[in-house]
N, C-alpha and C positions, 0 to 999 in steps of 0.2 A: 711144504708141510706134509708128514706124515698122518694120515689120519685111520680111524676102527671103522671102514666102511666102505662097500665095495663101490665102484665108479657109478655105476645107473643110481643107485642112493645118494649117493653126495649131486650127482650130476642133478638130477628132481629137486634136492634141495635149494641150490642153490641158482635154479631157474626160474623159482619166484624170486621175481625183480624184487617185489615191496619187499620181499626176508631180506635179501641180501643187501638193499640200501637203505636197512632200517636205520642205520648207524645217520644217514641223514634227514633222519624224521624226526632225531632228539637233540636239543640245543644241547652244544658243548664247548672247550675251551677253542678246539682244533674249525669249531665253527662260527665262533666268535661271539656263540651265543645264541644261533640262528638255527633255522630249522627247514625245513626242504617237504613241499607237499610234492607223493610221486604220484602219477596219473599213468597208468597204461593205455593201450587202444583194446579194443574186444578180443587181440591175440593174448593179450597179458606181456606181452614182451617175450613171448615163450613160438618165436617162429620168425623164420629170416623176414628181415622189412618190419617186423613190428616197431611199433612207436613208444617211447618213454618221456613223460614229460617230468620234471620238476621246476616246482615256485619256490620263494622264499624271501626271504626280506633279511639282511642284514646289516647292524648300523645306520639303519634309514634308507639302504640303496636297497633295491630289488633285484633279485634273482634268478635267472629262469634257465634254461636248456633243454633242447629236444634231443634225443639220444631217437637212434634205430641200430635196433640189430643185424650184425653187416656177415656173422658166421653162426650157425647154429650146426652141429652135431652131437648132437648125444649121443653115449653120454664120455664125449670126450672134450668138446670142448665148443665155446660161446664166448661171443666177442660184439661192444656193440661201440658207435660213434656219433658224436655229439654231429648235427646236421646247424649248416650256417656259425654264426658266430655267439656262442654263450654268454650270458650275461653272470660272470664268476667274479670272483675276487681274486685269489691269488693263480689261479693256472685258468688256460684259455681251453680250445680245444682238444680234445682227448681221444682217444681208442682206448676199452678200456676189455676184460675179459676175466675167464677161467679156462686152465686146463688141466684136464685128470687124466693120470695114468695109474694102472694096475700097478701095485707094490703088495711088496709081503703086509701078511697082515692086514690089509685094506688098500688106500690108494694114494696117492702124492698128489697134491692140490699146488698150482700155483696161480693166483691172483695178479694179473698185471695192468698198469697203466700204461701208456707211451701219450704224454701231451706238448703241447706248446705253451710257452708263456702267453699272458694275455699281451694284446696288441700294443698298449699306449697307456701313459699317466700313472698314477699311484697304483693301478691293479699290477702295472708291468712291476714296478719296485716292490711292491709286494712279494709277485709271484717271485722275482729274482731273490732273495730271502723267506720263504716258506714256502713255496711252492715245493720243493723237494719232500721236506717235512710233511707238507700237508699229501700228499700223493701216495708216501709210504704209510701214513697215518692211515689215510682209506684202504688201500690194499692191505694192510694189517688187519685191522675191523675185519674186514668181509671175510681173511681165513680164519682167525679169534671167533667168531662164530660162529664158523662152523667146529671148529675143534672143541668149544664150549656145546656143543648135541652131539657131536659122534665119539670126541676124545680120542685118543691116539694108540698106535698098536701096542701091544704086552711089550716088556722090553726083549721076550723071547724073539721076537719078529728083527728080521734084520734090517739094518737101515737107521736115520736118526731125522728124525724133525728140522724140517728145513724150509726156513720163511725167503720169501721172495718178492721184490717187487722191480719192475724195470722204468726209467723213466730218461726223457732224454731232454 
């Protein structure tokens, strides 16, 4: 995705962890209703090793994950991973990231996932039918919000908005 904003701007922005995973702190269809408390450590999530936790409760089951940041370089690119085994519903462990490059006009954002299904029983049949959905559903959000603050280059600028997500 093309965005009106040079790389160290988008890079800050979207290194507060709580912005970028606000999308999981409001119940919605894609979450089944549910909603995600995130906890950082005293880094904020904003420095290699830092800690990311979230809670949550859905349909009566509980939810939890510990994420650490496993790449940090500003302002080009941050990447972090779920530590042990998460307690999800439809996708299991994850890598999950952003990377910005210089483009006309401002800079190219791309939002990635790479996860596994979950282990065993109805989360695995789940994840096998939604988990796709649901992966591009988050990595959508996280650029959608950002281009909902910075918006996208003049059409003078060359280049075309380009969404991305990778998952295996």
């Amino acid at each position: 995705m093309l965005l009106a904003v040079d790389p160290a701007r988008l890079f800050a922005h979207l290194d507060d962890h709580r912005r970028l995973s606000s999308h999981m702190e409001k119940p919605s269809l894609m979450t089944a209703g549910a909603s995600m408390r995130i906890e950082t450590d005293d880094r904020h999530g904003q420095a290699l090793g830092s800690v990311i936790r979230m809670t949550g409760r859905v349909l009566g089951m509980r939810l939890s994950l510990e994420e650490v940041v496993t790449a940090y370089e500003p302002p080009r690119h941050k990447a972090w991973e779920t530590v042990g085994e998460p307690r999800l519903l439809v996708i299991g462990g994850y890598r999950m990231g952003f990377e910005i490059d210089q483009a006309p006009g401002g800079s190219r954002l791309v939002v990635f996932i790479d996860y596994r299904l979950p282990a065993k029983g109805l989360s695995l049949l789940l994840g096998r039918v939604l988990g796709g959905a649901y992966a591009a559903w988050c990595t959508r959000r996280m650029a959608e919000d950002a281009r909902a603050v910075f918006g996208v280059p003049s059409p003078t600028s060359k280049g075309r908005p380009l969404d991305e997500h990778r998952q295996d």
